[in-house]
N, C-alpha and C positions, 0 to 999 in steps of 0.2 A: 396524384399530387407529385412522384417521382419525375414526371416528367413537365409539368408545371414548374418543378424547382431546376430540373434543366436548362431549361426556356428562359427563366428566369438567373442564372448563373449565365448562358449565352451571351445574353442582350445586356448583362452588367460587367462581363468579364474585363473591360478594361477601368471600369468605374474603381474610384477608390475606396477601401473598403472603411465604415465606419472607423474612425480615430478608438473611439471609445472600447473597440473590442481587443484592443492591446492595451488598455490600460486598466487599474484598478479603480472604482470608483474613487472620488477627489473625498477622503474624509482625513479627520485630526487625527485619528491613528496610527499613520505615519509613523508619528511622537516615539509609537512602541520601538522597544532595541531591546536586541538578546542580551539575557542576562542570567542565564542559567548556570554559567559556569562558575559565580560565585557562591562560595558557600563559607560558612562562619560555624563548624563547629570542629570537634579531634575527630582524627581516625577512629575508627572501630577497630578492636583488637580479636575479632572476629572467635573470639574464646567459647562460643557457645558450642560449639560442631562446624561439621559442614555442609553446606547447602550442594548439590547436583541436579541441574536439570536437564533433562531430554529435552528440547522443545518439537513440536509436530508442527505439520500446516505447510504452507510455503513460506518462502524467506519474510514478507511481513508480516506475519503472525510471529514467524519465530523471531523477530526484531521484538515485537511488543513481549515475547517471551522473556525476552534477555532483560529488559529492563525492569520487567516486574520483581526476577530473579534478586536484580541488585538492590531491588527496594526492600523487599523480602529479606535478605542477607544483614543490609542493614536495621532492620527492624529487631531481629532475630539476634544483632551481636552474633553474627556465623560467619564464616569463612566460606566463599564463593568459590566452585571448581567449575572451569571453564567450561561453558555450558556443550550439549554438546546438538546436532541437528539431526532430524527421523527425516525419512521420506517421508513425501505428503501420503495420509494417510485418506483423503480424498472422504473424511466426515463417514470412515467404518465404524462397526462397532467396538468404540471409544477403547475399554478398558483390556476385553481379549485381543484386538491387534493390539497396543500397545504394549501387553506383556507377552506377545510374538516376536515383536522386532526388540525388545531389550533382551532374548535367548538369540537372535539369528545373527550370523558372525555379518560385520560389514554393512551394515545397514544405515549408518550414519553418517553425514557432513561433519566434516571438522570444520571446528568455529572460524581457526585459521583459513579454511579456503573459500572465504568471504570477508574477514571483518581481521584486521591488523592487530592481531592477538598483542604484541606487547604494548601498543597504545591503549588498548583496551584497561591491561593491568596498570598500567603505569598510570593513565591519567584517571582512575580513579580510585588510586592509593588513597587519598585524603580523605574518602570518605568509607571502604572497605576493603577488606582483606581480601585477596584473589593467590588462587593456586591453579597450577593447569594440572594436577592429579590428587587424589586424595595420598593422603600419605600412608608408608607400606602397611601401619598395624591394622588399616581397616580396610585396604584392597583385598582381603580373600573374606570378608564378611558377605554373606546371602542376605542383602539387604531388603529382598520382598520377605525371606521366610521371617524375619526379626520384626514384619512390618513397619519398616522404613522408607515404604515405595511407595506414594500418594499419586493415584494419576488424576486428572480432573472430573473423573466422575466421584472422589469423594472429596472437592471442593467446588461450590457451590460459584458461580459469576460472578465476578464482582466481589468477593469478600474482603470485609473490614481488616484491617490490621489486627481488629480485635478478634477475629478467628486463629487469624497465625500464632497469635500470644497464645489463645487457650488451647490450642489442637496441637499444632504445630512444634510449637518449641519445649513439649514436657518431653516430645517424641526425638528432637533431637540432643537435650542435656540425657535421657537415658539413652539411646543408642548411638549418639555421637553422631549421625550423618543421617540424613533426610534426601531421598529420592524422589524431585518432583519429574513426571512423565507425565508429557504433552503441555499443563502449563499457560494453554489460553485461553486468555481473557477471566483472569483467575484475582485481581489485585484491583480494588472498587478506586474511583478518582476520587469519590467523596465520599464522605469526611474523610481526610486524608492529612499527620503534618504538616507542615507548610515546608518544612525541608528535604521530607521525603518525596515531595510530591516536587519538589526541584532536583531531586539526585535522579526522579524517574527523564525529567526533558533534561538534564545534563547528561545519561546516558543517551536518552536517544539522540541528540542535535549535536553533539559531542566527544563523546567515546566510543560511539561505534562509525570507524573510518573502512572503506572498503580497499581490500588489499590493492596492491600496486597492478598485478595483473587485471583486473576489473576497471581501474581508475584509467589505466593505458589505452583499453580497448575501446572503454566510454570517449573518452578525450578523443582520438578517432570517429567515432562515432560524430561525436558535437561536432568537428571540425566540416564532417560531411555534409550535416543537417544545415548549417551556418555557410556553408560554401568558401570555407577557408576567411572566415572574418581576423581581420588585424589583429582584435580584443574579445578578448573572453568572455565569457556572459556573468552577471552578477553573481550567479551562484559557484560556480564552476572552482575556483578557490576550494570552497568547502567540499564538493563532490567528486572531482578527481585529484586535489592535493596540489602544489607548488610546482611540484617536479613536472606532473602530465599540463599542469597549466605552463609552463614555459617549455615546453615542446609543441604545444600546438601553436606560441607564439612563432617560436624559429618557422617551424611550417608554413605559416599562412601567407598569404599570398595580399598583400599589406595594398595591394591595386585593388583588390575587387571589394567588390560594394556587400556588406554582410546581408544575409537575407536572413528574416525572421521565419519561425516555425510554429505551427499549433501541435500538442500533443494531442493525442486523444486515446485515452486508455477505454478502449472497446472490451467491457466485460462480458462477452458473450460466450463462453465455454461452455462446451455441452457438459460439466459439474451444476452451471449456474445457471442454465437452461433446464433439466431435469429436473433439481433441486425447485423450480418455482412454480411446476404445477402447468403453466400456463400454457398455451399456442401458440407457433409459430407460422402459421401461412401450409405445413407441409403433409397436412392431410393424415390419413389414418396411418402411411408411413411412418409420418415422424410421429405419432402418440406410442405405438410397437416400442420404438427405437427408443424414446426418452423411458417411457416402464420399464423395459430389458435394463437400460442402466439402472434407474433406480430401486429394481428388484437387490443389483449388485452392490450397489454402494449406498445405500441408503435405504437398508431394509426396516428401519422403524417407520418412515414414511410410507413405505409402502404399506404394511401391518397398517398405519393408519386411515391410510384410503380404503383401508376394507372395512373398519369398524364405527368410522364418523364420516357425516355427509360434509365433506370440504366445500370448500367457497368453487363454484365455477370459473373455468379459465376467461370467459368474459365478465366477471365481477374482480378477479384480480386484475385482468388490466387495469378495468373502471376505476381501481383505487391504487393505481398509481406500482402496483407490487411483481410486474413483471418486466425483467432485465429490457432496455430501449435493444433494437434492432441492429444491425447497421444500415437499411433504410431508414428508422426513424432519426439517426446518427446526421446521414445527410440531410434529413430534413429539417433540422434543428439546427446545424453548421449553415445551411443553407439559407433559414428564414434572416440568423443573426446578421447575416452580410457578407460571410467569410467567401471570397471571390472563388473562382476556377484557378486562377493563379497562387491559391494560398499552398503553402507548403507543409504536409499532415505529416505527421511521423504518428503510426496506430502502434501502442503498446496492446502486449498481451499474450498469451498461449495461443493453442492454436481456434480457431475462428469454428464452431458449430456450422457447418453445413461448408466450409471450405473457402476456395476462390471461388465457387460461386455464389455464396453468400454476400463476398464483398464487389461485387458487381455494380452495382448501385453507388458505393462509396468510390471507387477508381473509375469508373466511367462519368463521375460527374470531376473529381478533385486527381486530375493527371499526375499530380504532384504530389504524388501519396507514397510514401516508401513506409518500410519497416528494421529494424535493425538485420534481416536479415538480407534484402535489397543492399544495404550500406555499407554492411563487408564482406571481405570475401572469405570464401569456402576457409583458407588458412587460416582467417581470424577469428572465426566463430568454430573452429574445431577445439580450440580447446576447451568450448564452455557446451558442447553440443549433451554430455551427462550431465550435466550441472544446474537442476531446474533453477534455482535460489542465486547462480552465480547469472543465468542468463536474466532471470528478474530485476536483480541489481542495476544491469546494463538499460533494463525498461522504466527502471526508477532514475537514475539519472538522468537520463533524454528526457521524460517527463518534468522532472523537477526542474533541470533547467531553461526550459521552453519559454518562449516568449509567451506563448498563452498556453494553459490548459485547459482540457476539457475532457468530463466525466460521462460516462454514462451511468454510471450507478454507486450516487453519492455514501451507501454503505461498504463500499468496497475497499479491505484495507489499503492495498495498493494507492485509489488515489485519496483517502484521508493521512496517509503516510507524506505522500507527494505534499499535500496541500498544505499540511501544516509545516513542512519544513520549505515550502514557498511565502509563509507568511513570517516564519521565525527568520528565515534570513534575506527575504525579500523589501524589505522595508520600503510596503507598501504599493511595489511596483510592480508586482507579479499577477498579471488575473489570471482569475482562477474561475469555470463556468460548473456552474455544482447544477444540474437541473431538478429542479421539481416532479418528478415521473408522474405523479398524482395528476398537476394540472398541464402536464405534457396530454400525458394519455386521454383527457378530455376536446382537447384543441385536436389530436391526432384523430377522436373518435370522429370527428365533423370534417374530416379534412375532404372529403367529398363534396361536400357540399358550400363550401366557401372557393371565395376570390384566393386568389395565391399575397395580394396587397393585406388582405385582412388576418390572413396566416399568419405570414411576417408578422405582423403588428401583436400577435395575442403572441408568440412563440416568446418575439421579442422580451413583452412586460412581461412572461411568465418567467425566462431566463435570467435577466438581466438584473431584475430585483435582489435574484440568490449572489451575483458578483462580490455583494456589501461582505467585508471581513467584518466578521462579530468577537466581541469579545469571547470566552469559555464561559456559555451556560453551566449551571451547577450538575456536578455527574457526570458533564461531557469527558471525553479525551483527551488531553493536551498534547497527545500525538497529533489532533487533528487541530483542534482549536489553543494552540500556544497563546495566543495573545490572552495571558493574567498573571496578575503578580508574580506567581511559583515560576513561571517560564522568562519571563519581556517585565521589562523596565519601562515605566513611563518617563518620557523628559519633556520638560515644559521650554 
């Protein structure tokens, strides 16, 4: 079929590509406008204690950390200490690595070397209290031994506000300060105020700006993706800030014709390759090689594969539950219409099985770079330690793309992207979420069909998910913004 969509990318590569794949489908929801930055009630005088969180993960886990934090804070009448960031702890065993790395000197990001610490403070003064340290009479308190350090193995997903009120807050009026460590996906959407569930998308669409050195190096970035376009992209305002937006204007070269980009954030790291059990194409090799990791970083899973019979790696494809390929990547880019001429920018770490994994994908799409193709060796030194600062730089290209595209719609990364393409996209941003369920089905047959009826099923399985939906109840509004707490309607 790889070479099928070849054949077929050759013999189209000057055709022009479907209209419809840069834009959002045509619905009234347009209408929606951000509107999370208002809010209608006092300050909190944050008189209860203070709240401190470690966040784990990578930078969007720990973004969803941070805002859970201030919703938390405000629930709680606490006083917020600038959060602070772990190394990814790559899904170890939760509670003993995490009370490792809160004894090891140096192990943490400072909030500051990602996210513009006094915008942070400042703009959301109105709604709570923010300190960047606890103050001196509780700095030499042993906060585990007073049991004041929660990590998230004793809070349960998702929990209600009404956990925080009963667990949480007798623990911070008697010991004045609460240590949450790790901290994700810890704060349910639903049932949720109606205000706090707007101070969560005011923090995240809002109060967390990426520092100046990040915003610089993105705006460079954009400027290369774009080929020096006259005008800035819809988003870019919000993403690199005024200053790196009118620097790329003085820059640009106001003759040349702007060219469009597709992101496509390739979640294929051997974390999220192990982690799903499944086959890849590489034989008793690669099964060795994914077990050796998952022995390492994922030793309950492994314990589990010795004592329950799991689903077979060909019943998880069948049900749609393992991570798409970068062949199935092309094949997919490929059936939609996206030409040879299209211009790919691939977000992500590094790629399971290497450059030759992405062989498939650069040999069909010439035009395929990555942030690290786009600058040079000097540009990317300073962020070459900094997993969460180089993310940032994959979150911005993504977001403001002319089209995006996912391979694995549970992925924070592009639910983060996606919702802050709809919150300030108005309308015009598509965004390709696929179906892996009824991908995997149409991939199962791709033997055995025409390449014309490929296209066709690929097409109506993709294209149907394009529609921006309102926020299902429980959903995210990291991902799905568009409802009252987050967007305003206007008639």
């Amino acid at each position: 079929m790889l070479a099928l969509a070849a054949h077929a990318l050759a013999e189209g590569q000057n055709k022009r590509e479907p209209k419809d794949l840069w834009q959002e489908p045509v619905v009234p929801a347009s209408a929606w406008r951000p509107c999370a930055d208002q809010h209608n009630w006092e300050p909190s005088e944050g008189k209860n204690g203070y709240i401190m969180v470690t966040a784990n993960g990578g930078m969007n886990q720990q973004r969803v950390a941070v805002c859970n934090a201030v919703v938390v804070a405000r629930l709680l009448n606490a006083t917020l200490v600038v959060p602070k960031f772990m190394y990814s702890s790559v899904w170890k065993d939760v509670r003993r690595w995490m009370f490792s790395c809160i004894k090891t000197f140096n192990i943490f990001h400072q909030f500051s070397d990602i996210y513009q610490e006094e915008h942070f403070i400042n703009y959301l003064t109105p709604d709570i209290q923010i300190v960047k340290e606890l103050p001196e009479e509780l700095k030499s308190l042993d906060l585990e031994a007073i049991g004041s350090v929660v990590t998230d193995v004793d809070i349960r997903k998702e929990s209600k506000p009404s956990f925080y009120l009963k667990n949480i807050l007798p623990i911070l009026l008697q010991k004045r300060a609460v240590h949450f460590v790790g901290f994700g996906n810890r704060l349910a959407f639903d049932p949720i105020p109606f205000q706090l569930q707007r101070l969560r998308c005011r923090c995240n669409f809002h109060a967390l700006k990426f520092v100046p050195k990040i915003q610089e190096t993105a705006a460079l970035l954009l400027e290369r993706l774009r080929r020096h376009a006259a005008r800035p992209g819809l988003l870019d305002h919000y993403l690199v800030g005024p200053r790196a937006v009118s620097a790329m204007i003085a820059r640009s070269d106001r003759a040349a014709k702007a060219s469009r980009y597709l992101a496509l954030h390739l979640r294929f790291e051997i974390d999220m390759v192990a982690h799903s059990l499944c086959e890849f194409g590489g034989g008793e090799e690669e099964r060795q090689e994914l077990e050796a990791y998952r022995q390492i970083h994922f030793p309950a899973l492994t314990e589990l594969e010795k004592t329950q019979k799991l689903p077979s790696p060909a019943m998880l494809r069948s049900e749609g539950l393992c991570p798409l390929t970068p062949e199935e990547a092309v094949l997919m880019l490929a059936a939609l219409g996206f030409n040879r001429k299209t211009h790919i920018y691939v977000a992500g770490a590094q790629i399971y099985g290497g450059t030759a994994r992405l062989v498939a994908l650069t040999s069909l799409y010439p035009n395929l770079v990555t942030k690290e193709n786009l600058l040079t060796p000097a540009e990317l030194e300073p962020f070459l330690n900094f997993s969460s600062q180089l993310a940032a730089l994959d979150f911005i290209a993504c977001t403001a793309a002319d089209a995006f595209a996912m391979t694995d719609s549970g992925s924070q990364l592009s639910s983060l992207v996606s919702g802050h393409r709809i919150y300030y996209g108005g309308g015009k941003m598509p965004t390709i979420r696929p179906n892996k369920r009824r991908l995997a089905t149409i991939f199962l047959k791709n033997n055995t069909i025409e390449w014309k009826v490929f296209e066709q099923r690929v097409r109506k399985a993709v294209r149907q998910t394009k529609h921006v939906q309102s926020r299902p109840k429980a959903r995210s509004v990291y991902r799905y913004p568009r409802c009252k707490e987050c967007m305003c309607l206007t008639d």
